[in-house]
Structure formats: C-alpha cells, structure tokens
C-alpha positions in Angstrom: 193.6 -3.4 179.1 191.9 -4.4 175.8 191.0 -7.7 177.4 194.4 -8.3 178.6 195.1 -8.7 182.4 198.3 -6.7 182.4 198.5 -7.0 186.3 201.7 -9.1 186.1 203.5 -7.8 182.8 206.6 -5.7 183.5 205.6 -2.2 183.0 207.6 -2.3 179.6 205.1 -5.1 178.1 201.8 -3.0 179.3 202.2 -0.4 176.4 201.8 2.4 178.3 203.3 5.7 177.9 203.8 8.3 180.5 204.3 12.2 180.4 205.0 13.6 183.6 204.8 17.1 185.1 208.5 17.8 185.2 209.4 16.8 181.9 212.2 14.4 183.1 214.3 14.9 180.0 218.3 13.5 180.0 220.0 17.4 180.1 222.8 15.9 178.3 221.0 14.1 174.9 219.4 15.7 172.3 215.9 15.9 171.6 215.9 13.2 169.0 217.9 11.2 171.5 216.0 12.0 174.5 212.3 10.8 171.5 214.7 8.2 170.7 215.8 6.7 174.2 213.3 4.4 174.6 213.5 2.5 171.5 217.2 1.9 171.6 216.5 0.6 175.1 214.1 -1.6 173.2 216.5 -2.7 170.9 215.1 -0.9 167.9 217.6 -0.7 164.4 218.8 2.7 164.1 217.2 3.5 160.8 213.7 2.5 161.9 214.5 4.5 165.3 215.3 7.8 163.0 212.4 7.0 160.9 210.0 6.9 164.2 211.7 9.9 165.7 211.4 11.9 162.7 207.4 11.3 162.3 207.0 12.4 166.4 209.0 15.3 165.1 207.3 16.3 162.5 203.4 15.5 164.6 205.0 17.3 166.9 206.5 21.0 165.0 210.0 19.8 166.8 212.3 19.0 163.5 214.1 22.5 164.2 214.9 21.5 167.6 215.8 17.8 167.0 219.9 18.8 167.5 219.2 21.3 170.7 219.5 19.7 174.1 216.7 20.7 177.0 218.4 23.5 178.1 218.4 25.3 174.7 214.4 24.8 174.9 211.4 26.9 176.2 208.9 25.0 178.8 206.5 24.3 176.2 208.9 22.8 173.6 210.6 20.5 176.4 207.1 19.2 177.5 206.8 18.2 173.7 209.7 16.3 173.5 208.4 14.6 177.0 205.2 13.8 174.7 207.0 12.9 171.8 209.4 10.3 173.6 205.8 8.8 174.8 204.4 9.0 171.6 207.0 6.5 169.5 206.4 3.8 171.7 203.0 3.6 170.4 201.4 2.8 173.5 197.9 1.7 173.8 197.0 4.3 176.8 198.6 7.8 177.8 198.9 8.7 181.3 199.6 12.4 181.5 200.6 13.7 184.7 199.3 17.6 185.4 201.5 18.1 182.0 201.2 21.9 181.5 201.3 22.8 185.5 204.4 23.9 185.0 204.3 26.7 182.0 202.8 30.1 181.7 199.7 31.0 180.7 200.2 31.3 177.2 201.9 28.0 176.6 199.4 26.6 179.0 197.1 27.3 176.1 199.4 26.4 173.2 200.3 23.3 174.2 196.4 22.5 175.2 195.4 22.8 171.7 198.6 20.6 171.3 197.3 18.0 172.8 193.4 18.3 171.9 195.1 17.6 168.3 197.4 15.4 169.2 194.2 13.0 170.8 192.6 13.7 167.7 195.0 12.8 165.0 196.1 9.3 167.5 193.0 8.0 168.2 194.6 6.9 171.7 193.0 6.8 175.1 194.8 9.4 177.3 193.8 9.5 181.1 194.7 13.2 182.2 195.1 14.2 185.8 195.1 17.8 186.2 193.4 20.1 189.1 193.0 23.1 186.0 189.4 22.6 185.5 189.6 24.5 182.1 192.1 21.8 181.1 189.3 19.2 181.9 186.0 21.0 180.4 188.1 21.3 177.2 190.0 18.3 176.5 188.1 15.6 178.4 185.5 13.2 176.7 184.7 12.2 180.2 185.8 13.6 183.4 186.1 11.6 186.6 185.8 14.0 189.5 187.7 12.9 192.4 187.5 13.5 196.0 189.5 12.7 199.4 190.2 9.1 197.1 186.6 8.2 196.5 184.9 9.1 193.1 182.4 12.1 193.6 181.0 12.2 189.6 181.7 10.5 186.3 180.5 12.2 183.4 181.1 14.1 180.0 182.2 17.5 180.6 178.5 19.2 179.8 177.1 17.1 181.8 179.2 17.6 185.2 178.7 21.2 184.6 174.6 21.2 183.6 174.0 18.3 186.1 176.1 18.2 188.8 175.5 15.2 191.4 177.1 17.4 194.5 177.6 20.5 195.5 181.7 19.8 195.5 181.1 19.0 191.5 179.4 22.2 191.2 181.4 24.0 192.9 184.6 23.1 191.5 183.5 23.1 187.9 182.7 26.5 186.7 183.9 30.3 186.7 183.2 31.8 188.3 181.6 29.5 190.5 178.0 28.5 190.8 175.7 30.9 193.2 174.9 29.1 196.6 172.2 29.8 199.1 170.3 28.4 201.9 166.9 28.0 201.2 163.4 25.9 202.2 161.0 23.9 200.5 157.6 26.1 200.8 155.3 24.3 198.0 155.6 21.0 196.1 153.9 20.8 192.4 154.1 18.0 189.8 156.9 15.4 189.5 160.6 17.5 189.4 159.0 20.8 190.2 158.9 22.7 193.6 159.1 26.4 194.8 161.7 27.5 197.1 162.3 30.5 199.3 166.0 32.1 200.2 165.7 34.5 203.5 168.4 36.3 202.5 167.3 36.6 198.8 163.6 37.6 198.7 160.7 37.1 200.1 159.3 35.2 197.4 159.2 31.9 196.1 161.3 30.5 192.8 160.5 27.5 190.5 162.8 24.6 190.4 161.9 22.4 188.1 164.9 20.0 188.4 164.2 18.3 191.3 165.3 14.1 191.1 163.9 13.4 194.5 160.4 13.8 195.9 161.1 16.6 198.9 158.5 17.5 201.7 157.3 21.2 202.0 159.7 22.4 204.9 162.7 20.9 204.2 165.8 22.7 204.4 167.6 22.7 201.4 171.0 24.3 199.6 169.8 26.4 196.4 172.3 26.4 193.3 172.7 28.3 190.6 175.3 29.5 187.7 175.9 33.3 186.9 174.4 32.4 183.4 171.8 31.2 184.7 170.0 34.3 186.4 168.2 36.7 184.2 167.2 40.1 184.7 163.1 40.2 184.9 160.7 42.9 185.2 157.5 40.6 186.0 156.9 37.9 188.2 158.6 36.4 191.3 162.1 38.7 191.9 165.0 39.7 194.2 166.2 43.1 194.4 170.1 43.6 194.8 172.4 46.4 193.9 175.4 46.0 192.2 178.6 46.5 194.1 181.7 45.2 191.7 181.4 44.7 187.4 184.5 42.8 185.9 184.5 43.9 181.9 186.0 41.1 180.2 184.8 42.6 176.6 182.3 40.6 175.2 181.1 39.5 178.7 181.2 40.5 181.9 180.4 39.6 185.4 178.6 41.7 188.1 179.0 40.7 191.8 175.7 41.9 193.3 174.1 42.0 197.1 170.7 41.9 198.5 169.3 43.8 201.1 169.3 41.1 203.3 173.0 40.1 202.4 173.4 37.7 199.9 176.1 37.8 197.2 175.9 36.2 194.3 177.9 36.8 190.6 175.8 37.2 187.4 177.0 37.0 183.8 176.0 39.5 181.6 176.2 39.5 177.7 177.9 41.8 175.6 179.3 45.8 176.7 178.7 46.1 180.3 176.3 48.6 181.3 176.3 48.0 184.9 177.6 50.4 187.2 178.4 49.8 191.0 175.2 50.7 193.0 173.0 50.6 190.1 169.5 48.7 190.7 168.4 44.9 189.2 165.7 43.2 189.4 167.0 39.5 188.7 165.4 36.2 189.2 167.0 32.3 188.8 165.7 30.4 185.4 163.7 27.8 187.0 164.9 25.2 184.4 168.6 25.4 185.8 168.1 26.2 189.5 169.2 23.1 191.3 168.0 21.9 194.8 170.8 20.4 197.3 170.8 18.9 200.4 172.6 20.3 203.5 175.1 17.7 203.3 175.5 18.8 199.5 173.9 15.5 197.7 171.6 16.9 194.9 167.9 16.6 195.0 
C-alpha cells in the first residue's frame, strides 16, 4: 500500500479502516465512545481523542447524537457512527462491507449521498463491495466486476455499462436489463461494422457497427441491446411488436413489447407515456449501440 509491503504488519500498523454491514457497534457506550474506542485503544490523550471525535461528529451531522447509545439510534445514524469510528483513525484505505444492505430504501439513499460526500471531502481510497448495482454506477470511480472469484471486467462505471466485455457485465449492470437475442451474422462490411438478423425479431437485417472482432457471415451470435437504445422508426430496416405492459415512472417510462414471432424485449421511452397495451410500433436497435456476443457470452 503506497509502496509499503504491508503483508506482515499487524492489522493495526496497515492503516486500514473497516465499516461493516452490521454496524458492530458496543450497545453499551456512547456514540462518541463507540468514534472514540479505537483511539483510546491506541493510547490517544483524552483531549486530542474529544477533539478527533468531535470533527467525525461534526463531518458526520452526529453532534446531537454524541450522548445516545445504539439503541436510541435509527439504522442510518448507527451505520454513521460505524463510519465515523473508521474515519478518526485516518486510515489510508476504507474497506466498506455492503454498508447500506441493511436500511430501507430511503436511508439507502441518504446515506449514499453520505458517503459520495464523505469520498469527496477525504480524498481517501475506499474499496466498496456491494451487489446494489445503483450503489456501484453512482459512487464508484472504477468498478471491478466480479464473478464465481475470477474478475469478469474492470472499468469506470460508463464504461462497463456503454462497453460491456460479457454478456454477465451487461446483464448485471443496467435497469432494466439489456435486451438479449439470438441472432446470425448474414453480411460483413468495413472494419467494426456487420448486419445481423434475429428470427424471432424480423426478417430483416440490423447494423452493428461495434464489432471488435472480425466475424464470418454465418456465425451464430448473441445480439445485445439497452431499452434506450431502441428507437421508434418509420423508414428503413424494422421489427414490428405490439405492446403488452407500459410501467409510467413520470418522466420516463418503460414498455415491455412482443414480436410476432415471440420476442420480448423492454424499451424506454421519454417523457408522458403514450403507449397503451396492444398498441402498434415500429422500432429498430441504433446500430451505434447494438452489441454482438458470442454464444458463450464473450463480446465481439
């Protein structure tokens, strides 16, 4: 860590902090004694153990609380104190363990925020596990996208969700998820660009113009593409489908749609929806974000 081999320190020496998912507060100390442990452990004086408790407080909005004990507190204000015990050691790395698993929606958010400003205002590298992929798109600089132990994707968050290397990445990182269909390689043009049919889509061929790999005209292939990402058309190649189920969320909205032939796919639409189950759309994919897989889900 910062040059330092820190294999062989005792974990006290590595100047690491850790916030776990249950909190793991003392029921019977007070929140400044529970921000406060660690340095008296440490051998700290009292006044500059106040001093440092006090600015975690205050970083934190936990100087009302300072005299409660953890029982007196509310999920979110608990996990703070859990922060702000991790915070006055002054680490040089965070480990956060799946911190907010444990509140409700709304604190989930709050305390989010919390920490987005917290990272901010520290300057400190936090590594964040968390299986909330809403917690990763928005706080994560980078997000290491891990699978059955191995590492499936490393990447900023944009980048992971624009350029997926895997179907799993794809599929895991997005809501609603990305549209997936089989599909076949039926004409190659210039370098990145092919056209692709989907049986159960239409019978004609889409652009992809994001191909990595060179591909061969027949080959079998998984197509990919986000609900953003498909735009109603009135020219050009198209699939029919009829609209079967429209979630309103207000300013957006998503309309789950079938083809003749059976496929399903989800489609964003902005602003007031207008759709109406059973109603008729043309759509087609934006070739510039239609993504090519393999069958054994490696991207093209």
């Amino acid at each position: 860590m910062g040059g330092t081999d820190v294999t062989d320190l005792p974990p006290v020496k590595r100047k690491i902090a850790m916030v776990f998912q249950n909190y793991a507060l003392y029921p019977h100390m007070t929140v400044a004694d529970n921000i406060g442990f660690g340095l008296r452990i440490a051998g700290m004086d009292k006044a500059r153990r106040k001093q440092k408790v006090l600015e975690a407080a205050r970083l934190l909005q936990l100087e009302p609380y300072l005299d409660r004990r953890p029982k007196a507190l509310s999920g979110g204000q608990r996990q703070r104190v859990a922060i702000g015990r991790a915070i006055v050691k002054a680490p040089e790395l965070f480990l956060f363990d799946e911190p907010l698993s444990n509140l409700d929606a709304e604190l989930r958010f709050q305390t989010r925020l919390e920490i987005a400003r917290l990272h901010k205002d520290l300057g400190t590298t936090m590594i964040y596990v968390t299986h909330d992929q809403v917690e990763a798109m928005t706080l994560a600089d980078r997000i290491v996208v891990l699978r059955e132990g191995g590492i499936e994707q490393i990447g900023t968050p944009m980048q992971l969700y624009l350029e997926p290397d895997s179907m799993f990445v794809a599929g895991f990182i997005g809501s609603p998820k990305m549209n997936f269909l089989e599909g076949t390689i039926s004409s190659v043009g210039e370098s990145g660009s092919a056209w692709i049919t989907a049986s159960k889509l239409s019978p004609h061929a889409f652009e992809c113009r994001t191909l990595r790999k060179v591909v061969e005209v027949g080959t079998e292939v998984i197509l990919g593409v986000r609900p953003e990402h498909i735009e109603e058309t009135a020219t050009g190649p198209s699939f029919e489908c009829r609209t079967a189920i429209v979630e309103q969320l207000g300013s957006l909205s998503y309309a789950y749609v079938e083809t003749a032939a059976g496929a399903r796919l989800s489609v964003e639409r902005r602003g007031i929806a207008r759709e109406q189950p059973g109603n008729r759309l043309l759509l087609r994919p934006h070739p510039d974000r239609l993504l090519a897989f393999s069958r054994s889900g490696v991207r093209l």
